[in-house]
LUMLO-620888 format. One record per residue: z negated, x negated, y of N, C-alpha, C, O in turn. Coordinates in steps of 0.05 Angstrom, whole numbers, plus 32768, in hexadecimal, padded with zeros to 4 digits. Example, Ala and Ser with C-alpha at 12.3 -4.5 7.8 and 13.67 -1.06 7.14 Angstrom:
BEGIN
7F64|7EF8|7F8E|7F64|7F0A|7FA6|7F64|7EF8|7FBE|7F57|7EE3|7FBE $
7F72|7EFF|7FD3|7F71|7EEF|7FEB|7F63|7EFE|8001|7F5F|7EF4|8017 $
***
This chain:
BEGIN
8177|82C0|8359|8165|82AB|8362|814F|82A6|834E|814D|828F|8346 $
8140|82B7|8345|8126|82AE|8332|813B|82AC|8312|8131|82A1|82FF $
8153|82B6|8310|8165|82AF|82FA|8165|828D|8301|815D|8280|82ED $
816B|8281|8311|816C|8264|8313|8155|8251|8317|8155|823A|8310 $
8145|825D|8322|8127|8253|8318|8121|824D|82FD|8121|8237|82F2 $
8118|826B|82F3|811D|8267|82D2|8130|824D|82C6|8125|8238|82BE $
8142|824F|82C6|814D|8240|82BF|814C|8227|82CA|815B|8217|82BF $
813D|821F|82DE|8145|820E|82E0|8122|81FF|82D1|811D|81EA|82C5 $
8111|8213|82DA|80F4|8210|82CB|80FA|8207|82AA|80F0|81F3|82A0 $
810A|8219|829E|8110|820D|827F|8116|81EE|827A|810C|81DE|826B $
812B|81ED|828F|8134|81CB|828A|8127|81BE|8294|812B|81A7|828F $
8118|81C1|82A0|80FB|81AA|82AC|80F4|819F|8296|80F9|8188|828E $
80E2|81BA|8288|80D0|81BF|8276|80D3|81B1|8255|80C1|81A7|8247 $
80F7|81B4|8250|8109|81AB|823A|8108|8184|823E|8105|8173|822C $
810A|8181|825B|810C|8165|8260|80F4|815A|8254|80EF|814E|823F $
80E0|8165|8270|80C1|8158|8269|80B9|8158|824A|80AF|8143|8240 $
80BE|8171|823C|80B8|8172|8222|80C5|8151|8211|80BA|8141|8201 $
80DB|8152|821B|80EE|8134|8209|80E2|8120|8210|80DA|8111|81FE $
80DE|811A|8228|80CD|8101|8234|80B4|80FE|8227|80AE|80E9|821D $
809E|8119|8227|8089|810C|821B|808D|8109|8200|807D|80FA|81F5 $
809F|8115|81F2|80AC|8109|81D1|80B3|80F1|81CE|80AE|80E6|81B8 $
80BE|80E7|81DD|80CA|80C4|81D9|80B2|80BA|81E2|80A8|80A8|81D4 $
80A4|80C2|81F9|8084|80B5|81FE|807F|80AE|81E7|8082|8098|81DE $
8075|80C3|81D9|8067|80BF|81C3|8072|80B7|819F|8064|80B6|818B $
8086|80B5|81A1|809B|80B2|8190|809E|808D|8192|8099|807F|817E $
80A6|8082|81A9|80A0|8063|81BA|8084|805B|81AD|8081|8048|819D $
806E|806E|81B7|8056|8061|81B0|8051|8056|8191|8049|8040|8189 $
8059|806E|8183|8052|806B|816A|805A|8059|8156|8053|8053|8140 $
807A|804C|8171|8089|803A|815D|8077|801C|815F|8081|8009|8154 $
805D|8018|816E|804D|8004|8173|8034|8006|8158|8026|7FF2|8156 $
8031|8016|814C|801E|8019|8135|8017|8036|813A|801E|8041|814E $
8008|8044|8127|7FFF|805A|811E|7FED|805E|8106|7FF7|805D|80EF $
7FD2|8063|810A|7FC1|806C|80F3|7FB4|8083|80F5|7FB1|8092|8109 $
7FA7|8088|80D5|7FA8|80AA|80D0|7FC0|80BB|80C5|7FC1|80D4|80C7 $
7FD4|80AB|80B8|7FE6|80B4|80A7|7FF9|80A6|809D|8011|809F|809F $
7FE1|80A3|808E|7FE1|808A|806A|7FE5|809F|8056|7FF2|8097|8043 $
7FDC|80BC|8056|7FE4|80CC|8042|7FC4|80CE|8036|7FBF|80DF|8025 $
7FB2|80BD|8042|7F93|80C2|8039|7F89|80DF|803D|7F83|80EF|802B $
7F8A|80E4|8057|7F89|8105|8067|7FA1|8117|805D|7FA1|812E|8065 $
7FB1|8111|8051|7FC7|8127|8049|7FE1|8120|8058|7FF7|8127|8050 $
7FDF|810F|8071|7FEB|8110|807E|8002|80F3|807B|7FF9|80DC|807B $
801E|80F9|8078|8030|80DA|8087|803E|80E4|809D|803D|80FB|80A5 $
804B|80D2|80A6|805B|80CE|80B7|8073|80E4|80B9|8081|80E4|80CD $
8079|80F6|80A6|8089|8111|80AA|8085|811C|80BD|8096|8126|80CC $
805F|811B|80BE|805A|812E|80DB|8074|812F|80ED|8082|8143|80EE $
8079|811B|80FB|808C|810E|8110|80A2|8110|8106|80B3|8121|810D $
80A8|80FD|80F2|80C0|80F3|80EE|80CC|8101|80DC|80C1|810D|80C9 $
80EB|80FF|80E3|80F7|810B|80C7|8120|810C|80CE|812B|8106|80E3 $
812A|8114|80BA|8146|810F|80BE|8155|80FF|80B5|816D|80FB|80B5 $
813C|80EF|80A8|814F|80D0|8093|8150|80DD|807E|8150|80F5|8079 $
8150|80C2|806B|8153|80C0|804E|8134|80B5|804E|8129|80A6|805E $
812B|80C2|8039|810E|80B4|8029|8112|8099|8022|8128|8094|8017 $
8100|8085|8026|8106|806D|8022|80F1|806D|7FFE|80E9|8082|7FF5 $
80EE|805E|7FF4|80E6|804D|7FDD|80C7|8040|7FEB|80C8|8035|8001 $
80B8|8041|7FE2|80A3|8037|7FEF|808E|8030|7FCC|8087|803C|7FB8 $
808C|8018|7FD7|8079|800E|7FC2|805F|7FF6|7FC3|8062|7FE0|7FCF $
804D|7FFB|7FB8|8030|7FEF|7FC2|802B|7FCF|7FA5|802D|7FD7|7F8E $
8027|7FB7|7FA8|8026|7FA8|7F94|800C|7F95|7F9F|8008|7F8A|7FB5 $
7FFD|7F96|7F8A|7FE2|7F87|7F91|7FD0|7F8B|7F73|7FD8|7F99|7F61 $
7FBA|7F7C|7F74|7FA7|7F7D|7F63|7F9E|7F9C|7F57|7F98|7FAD|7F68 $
7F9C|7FA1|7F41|7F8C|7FBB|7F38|7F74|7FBA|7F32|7F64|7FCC|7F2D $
7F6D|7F99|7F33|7F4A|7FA8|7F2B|7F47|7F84|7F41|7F52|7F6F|7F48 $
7F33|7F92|7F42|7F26|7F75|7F52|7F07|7F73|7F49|7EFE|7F81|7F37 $
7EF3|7F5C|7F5C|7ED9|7F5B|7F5A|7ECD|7F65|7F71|7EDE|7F70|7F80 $
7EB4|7F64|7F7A|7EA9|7F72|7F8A|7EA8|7F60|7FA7|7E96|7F50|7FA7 $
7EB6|7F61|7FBC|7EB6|7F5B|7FD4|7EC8|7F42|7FCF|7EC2|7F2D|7FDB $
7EDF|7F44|7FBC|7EF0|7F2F|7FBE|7F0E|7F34|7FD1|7F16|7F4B|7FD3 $
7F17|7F25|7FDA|7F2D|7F24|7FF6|7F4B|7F29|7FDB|7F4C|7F1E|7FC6 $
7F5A|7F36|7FE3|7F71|7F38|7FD2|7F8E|7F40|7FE8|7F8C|7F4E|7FFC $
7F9D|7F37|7FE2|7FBA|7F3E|7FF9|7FCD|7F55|7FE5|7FD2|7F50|7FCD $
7FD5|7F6D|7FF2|7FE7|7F7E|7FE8|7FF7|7F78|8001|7FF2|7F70|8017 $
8017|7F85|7FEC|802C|7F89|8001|803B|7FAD|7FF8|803F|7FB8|7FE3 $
8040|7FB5|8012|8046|7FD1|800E|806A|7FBF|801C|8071|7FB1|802F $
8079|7FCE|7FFF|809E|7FCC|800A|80A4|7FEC|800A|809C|7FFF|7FFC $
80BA|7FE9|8022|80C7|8001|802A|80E1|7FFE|802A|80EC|7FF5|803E $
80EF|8006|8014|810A|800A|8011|811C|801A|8019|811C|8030|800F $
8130|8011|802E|8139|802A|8034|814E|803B|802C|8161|802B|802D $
815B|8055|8024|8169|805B|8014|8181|8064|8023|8194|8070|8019 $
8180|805A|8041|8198|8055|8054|8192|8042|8061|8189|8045|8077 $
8195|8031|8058|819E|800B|8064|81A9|800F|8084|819E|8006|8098 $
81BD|801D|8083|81D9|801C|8095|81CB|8025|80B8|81CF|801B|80CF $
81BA|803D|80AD|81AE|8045|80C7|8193|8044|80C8|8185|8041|80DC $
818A|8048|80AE|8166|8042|80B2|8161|801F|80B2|8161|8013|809C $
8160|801A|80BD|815A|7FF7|80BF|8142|7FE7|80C1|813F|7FCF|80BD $
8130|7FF7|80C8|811A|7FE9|80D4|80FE|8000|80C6|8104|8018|80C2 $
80E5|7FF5|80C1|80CD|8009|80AD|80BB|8003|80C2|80BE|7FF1|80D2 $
80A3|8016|80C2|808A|800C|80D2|8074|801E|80B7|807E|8030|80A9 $
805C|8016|80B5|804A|8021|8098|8031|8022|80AB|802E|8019|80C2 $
801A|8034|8094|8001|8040|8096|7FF1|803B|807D|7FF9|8044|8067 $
7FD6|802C|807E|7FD3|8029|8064|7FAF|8022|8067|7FA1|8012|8073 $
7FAA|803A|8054|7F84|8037|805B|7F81|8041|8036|7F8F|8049|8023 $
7F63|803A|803D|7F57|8036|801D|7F3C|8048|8022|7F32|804B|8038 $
7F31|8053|8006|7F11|8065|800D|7F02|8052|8008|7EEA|8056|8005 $
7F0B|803C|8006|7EEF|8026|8009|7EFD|800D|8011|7F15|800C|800F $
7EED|7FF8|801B|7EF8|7FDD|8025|7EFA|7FD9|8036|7EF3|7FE9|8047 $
7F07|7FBC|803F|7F0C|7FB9|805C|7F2C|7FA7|8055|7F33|7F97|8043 $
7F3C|7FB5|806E|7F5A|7FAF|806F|7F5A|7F9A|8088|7F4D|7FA0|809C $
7F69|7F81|8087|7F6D|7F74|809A|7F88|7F69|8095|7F91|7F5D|8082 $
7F95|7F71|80B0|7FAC|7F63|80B6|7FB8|7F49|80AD|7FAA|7F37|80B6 $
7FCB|7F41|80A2|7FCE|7F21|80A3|7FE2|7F13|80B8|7FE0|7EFC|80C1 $
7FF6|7F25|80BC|8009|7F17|80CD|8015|7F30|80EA|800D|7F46|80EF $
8028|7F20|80F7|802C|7F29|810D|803D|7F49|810B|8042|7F57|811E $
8040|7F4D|80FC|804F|7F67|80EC|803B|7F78|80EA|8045|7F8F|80E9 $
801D|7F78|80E8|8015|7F8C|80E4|7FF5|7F8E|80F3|7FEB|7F79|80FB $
7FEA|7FA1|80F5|7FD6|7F9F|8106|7FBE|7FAC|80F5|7FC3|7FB7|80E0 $
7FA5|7FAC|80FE|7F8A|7FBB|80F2|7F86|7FCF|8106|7F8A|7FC4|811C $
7F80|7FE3|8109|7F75|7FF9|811A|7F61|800C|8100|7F66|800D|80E8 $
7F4E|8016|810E|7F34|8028|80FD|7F32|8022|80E5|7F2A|8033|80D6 $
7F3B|8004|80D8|7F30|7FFE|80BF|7F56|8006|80B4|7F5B|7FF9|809F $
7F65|8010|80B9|7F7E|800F|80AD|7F8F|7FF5|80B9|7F87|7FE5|80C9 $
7FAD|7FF6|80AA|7FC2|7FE2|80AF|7FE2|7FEF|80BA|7FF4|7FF7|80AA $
7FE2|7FF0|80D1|7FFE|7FF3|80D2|8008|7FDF|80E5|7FFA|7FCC|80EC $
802A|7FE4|80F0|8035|7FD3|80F0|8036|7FD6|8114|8033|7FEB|8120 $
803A|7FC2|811D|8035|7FB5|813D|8055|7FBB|814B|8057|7FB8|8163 $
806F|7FC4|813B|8084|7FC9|8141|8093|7FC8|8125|8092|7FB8|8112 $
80A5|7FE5|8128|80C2|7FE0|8115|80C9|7FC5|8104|80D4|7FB5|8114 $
80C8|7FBD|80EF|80CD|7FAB|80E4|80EE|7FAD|80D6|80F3|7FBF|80C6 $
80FB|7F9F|80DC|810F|7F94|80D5|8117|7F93|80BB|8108|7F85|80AE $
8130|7FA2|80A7|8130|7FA2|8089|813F|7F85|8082|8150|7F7A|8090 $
8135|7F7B|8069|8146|7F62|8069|8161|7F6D|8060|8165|7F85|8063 $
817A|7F56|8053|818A|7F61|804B|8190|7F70|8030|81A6|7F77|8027 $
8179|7F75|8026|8174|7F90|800D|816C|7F9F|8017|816B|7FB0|8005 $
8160|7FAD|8031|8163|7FC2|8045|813F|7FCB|8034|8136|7FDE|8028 $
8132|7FAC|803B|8114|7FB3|8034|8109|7FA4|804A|8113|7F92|8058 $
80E8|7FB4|8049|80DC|7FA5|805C|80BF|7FAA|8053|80B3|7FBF|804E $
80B5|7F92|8052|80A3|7F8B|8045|8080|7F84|8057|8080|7F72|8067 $
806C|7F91|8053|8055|7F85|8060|803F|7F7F|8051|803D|7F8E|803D $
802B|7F6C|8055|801E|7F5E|8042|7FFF|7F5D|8058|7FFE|7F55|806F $
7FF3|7F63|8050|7FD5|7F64|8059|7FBD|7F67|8045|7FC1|7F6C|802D $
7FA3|7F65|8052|7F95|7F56|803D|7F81|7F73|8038|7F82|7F87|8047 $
7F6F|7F72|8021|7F5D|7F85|8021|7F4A|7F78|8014|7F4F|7F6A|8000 $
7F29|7F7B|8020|7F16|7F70|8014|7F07|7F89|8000|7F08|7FA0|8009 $
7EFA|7F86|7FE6|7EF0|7F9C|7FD4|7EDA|7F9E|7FDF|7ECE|7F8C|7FEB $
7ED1|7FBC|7FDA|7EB0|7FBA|7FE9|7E9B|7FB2|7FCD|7EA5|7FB2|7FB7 $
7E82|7FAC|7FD1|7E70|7FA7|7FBF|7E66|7FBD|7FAE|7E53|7FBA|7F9E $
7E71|7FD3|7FB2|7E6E|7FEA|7F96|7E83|7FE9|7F83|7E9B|7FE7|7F87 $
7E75|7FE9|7F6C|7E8D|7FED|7F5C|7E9C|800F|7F5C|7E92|8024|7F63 $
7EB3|8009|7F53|7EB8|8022|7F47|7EDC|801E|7F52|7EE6|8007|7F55 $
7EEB|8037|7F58|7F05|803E|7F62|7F03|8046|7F75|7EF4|8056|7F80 $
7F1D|8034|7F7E|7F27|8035|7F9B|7F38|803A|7FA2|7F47|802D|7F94 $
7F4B|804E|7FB7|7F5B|805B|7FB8|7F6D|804C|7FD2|7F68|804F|7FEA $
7F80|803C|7FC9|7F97|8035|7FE1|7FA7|8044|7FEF|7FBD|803E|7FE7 $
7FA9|8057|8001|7FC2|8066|800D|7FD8|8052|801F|7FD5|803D|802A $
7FEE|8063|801A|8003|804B|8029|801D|805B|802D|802B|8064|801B $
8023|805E|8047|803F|806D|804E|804A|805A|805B|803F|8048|8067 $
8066|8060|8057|8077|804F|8066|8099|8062|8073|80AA|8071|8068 $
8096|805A|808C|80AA|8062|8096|80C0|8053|8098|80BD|803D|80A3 $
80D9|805C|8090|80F5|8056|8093|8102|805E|80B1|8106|8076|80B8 $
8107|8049|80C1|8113|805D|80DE|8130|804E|80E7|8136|8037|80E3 $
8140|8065|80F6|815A|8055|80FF|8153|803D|8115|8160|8029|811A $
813A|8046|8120|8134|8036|813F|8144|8046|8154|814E|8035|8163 $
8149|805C|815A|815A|8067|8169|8149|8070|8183|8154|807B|8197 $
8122|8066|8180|8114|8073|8198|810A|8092|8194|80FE|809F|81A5 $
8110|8098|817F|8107|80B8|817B|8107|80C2|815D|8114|80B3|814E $
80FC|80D7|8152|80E5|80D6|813D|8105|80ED|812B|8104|80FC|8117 $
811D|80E5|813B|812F|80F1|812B|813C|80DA|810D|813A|80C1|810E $
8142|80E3|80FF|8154|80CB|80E8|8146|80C0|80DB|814F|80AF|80CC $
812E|80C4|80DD|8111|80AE|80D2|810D|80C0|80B7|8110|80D8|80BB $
8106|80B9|80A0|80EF|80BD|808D|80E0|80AE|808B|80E3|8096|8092 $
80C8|80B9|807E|80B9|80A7|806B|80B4|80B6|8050|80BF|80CA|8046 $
809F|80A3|8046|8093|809F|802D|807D|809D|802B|8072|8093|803F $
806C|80A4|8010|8050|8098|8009|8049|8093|7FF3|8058|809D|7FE3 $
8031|8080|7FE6|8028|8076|7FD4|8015|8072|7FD3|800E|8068|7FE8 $
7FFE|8074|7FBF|7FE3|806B|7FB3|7FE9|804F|7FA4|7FFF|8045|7FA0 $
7FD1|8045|7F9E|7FC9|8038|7F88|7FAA|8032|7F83|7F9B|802C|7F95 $
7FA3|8034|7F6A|7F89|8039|7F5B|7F7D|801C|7F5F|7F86|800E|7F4D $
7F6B|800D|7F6F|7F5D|7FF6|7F68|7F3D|7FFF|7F5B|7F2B|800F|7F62 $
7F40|7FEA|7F45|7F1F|7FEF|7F36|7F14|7FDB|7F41|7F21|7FC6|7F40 $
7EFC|7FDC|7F4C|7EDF|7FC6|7F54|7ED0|7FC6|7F3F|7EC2|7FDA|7F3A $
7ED0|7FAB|7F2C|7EBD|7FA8|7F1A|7EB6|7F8D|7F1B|7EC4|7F79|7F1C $
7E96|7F90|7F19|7E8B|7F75|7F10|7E9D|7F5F|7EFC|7EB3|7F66|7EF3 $
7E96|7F4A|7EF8|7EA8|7F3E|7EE8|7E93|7F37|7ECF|7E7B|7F33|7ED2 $
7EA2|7F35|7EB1|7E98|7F2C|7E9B|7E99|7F13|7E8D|7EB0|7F0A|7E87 $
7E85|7F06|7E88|7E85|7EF3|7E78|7E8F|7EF0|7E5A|7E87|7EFE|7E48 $
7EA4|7ED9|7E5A|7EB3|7EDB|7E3F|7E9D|7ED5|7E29|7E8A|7EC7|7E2F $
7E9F|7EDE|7E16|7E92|7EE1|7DF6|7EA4|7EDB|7DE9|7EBB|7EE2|7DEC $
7E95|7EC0|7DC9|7E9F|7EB7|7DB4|7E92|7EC2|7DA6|7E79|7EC0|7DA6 $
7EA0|7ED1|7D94|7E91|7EDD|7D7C|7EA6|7EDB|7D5E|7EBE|7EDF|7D5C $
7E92|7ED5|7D48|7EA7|7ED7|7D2C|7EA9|7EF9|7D24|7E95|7F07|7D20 $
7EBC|7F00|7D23|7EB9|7F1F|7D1B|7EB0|7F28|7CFF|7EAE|7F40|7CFA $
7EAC|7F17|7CEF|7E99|7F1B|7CD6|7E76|7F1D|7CE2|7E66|7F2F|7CDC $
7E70|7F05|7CF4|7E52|7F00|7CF9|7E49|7EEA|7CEE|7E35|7EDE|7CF4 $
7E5F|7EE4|7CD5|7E5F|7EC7|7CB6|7E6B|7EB7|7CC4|7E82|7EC0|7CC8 $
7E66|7E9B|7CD3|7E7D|7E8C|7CDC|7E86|7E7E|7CC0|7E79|7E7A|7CAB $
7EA6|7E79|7CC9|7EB2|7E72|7CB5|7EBC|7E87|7C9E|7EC4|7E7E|7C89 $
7EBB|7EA1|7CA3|7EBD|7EAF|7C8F|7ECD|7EC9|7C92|7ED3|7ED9|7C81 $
7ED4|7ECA|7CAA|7EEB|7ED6|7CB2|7EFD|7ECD|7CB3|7EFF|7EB5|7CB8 $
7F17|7EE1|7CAE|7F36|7ED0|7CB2|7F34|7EDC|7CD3|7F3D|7EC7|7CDD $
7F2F|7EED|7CEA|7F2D|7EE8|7D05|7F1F|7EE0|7D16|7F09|7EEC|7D15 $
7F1E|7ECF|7D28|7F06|7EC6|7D3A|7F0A|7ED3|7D50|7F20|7ED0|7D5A $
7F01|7EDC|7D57|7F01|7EED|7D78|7EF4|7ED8|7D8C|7EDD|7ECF|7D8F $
7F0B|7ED3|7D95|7F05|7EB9|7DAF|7EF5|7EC9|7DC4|7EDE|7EC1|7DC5 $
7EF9|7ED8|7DD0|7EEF|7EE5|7DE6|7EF7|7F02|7DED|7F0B|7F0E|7DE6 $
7EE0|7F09|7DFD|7EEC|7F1F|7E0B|7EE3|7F29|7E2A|7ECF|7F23|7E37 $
7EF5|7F36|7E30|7EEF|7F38|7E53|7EF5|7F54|7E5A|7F09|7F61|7E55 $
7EDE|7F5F|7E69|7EDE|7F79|7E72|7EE3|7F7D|7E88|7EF0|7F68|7E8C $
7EE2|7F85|7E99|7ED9|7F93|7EBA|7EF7|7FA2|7EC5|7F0D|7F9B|7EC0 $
7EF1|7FB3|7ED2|7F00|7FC5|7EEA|7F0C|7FE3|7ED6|7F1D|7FF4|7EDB $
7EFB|7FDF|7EBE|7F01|7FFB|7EAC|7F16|7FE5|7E9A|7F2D|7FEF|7E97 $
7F16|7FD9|7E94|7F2F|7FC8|7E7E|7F1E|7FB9|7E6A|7F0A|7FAD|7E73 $
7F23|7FB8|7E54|7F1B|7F9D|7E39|7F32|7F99|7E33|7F45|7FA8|7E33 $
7F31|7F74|7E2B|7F3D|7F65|7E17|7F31|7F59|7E0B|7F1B|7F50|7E11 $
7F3E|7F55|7DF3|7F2F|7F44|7DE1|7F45|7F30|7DD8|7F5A|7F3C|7DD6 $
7F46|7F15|7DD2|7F55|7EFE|7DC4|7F4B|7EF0|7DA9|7F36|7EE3|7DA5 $
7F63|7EF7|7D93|7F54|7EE8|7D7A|7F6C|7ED3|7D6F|7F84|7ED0|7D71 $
7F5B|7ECA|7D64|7F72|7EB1|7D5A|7F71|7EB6|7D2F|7F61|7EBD|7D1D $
7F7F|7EB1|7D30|7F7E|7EB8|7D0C|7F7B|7E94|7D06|7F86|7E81|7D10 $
7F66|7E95|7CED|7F6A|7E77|7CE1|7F7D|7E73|7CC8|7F83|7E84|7CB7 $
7F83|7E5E|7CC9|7F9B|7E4F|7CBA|7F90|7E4E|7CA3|7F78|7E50|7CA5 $
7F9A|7E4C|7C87|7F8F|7E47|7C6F|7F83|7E2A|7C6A|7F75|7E27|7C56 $
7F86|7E14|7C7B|7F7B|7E04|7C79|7F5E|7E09|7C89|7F5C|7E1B|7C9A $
7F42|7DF2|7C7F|7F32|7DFE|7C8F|7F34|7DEB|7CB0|7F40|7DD5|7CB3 $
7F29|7DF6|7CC2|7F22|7DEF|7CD9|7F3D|7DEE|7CEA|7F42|7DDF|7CFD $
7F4F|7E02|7CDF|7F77|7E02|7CF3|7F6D|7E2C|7CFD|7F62|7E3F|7CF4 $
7F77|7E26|7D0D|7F7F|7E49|7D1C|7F9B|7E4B|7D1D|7FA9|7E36|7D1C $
7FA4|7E61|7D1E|7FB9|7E6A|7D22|7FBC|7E87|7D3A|7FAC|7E99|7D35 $
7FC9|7E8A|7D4D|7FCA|7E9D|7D50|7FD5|7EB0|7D4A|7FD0|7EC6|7D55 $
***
C-alpha cells in the first residue's frame, strides 16, 4: 500500500514538474530579457539539443552623441530542416533600444522578440530595431543572443548563440584644408581634409599635375 502511494506520489510530482516546464518554456516563447550574454548569461540556461545557429550583429560602429541608428541581429540556422523558427535578446551598457516592428518588443530597456520568428528560405531570421547613443562619449557595448528552436513547445532541440559589437560615441569633426608644405603652391600634395571622431582619422590628398592649377589623384 504506501509502495503505491509512493509511486504513485512520484508520478504526480514527474507530471506537475513537466507542466510547469512547458508553463514556462510557452512563456518564454512570447519574449525574454536578461540573457543577451551582458550578465554572462544566454538562452542555454533553458535551451539546448540543437545545432548552434550563426548569429550576427550589423549596424554602425561609431556614431554621434544621441543620434537614432537601426541594427539588425541574423540568426542562422545550422539545421534548417528542424530548427525553423529564432526568437533574440539584445541590450547595450549605454543607450536606449526601441523596438521597430511587430517581431520584436522593448522590455527593461532591452529587445526581444514577441513570438518565434519564422526562417526565410536560407533558414535565416532576421530582426532590426533601433538604438539611440547616449550623450557621453566614449564605447559602447551591444550584447545579442539569438536562439535557434524546432518550435516543438519545449526547451528540447533548441540552441542558441551570442555576439557583441563595439559602438564608439564621438563628437563629430570639422573638415580641414591644409597645404602640407604651409607654402601654397609649393607642394606636390594638398591635403584636402581630414576627419576624426569615434577613435578613427582620415585624411584625403590629391597630388597636382605638372601643369599649374590641374590635381591629380
Amino acid at each position: 500500500m504506501h509502495k503505491k502511494v509512493l509511486v504513485t506520489l512520484v508520478v504526480l510530482l514527474a507530471v506537475g514538474f513537466s507542466l510547469i516546464l512547458a508553463g514556462v518554456t510557452n512563456a518564454f516563447s512570447t519574449g525574454i530579457v536578461g540573457f543577451s550574454g551582458k550578465t554572462g548569461s544566454i538562452c542555454s540556461v533553458c535551451h539546448s539539443g540543437g545545432q548552434v545557429p550563426v548569429v550576427a550583429l550589423s549596424g554602425p560602429a561609431a556614431v554621434t552623441p544621441g543620434q537614432v541608428v537601426n541594427y539588425t541581429l541574423t540568426i542562422t540556422s545550422s539545421n534548417p530542416i528542424s530548427q525553423t523558427a529564432a526568437g533574440l535578446n539584445v541590450a547595450t551598457s549605454d543607450g536606449i533600444l526601441q523596438s521597430l516592428g511587430p517581431d520584436t518588443q522593448t522590455l527593461n530597456n532591452e529587445i526581444t522578440h514577441t513570438g518565434p520568428k519564422p526562417n526565410d528560405a536560407n533558414g535565416v531570421a532576421s530582426f532590426t530595431f533601433a538604438w539611440t547613443a547616449p550623450d557621453t562619449l566614449g564605447l559602447v557595448i551591444m550584447y545579442a543572443a539569438g536562439n535557434s528552436v524546432n518550435q516543438n513547445g519545449a526547451n528540447t532541440g533548441d540552441a542558441p548563440n551570442s555576439t557583441t559589437k563595439q559602438i564608439w560615441v564621438a563628437a563629430p569633426t570639422d573638415v580641414t584644408f591644409t597645404e602640407l608644405t604651409g607654402v601654397p603652391g609649393r607642394s606636390p600634395w594638398l591635403l584636402l581634409g581630414t576627419a576624426a571622431g569615434a577613435g578613427l582619422f582620415a585624411f584625403f590628398l590629391l597630388r597636382r599635375r605638372a601643369r599649374p592649377g590641374g590635381f591629380t589623384r
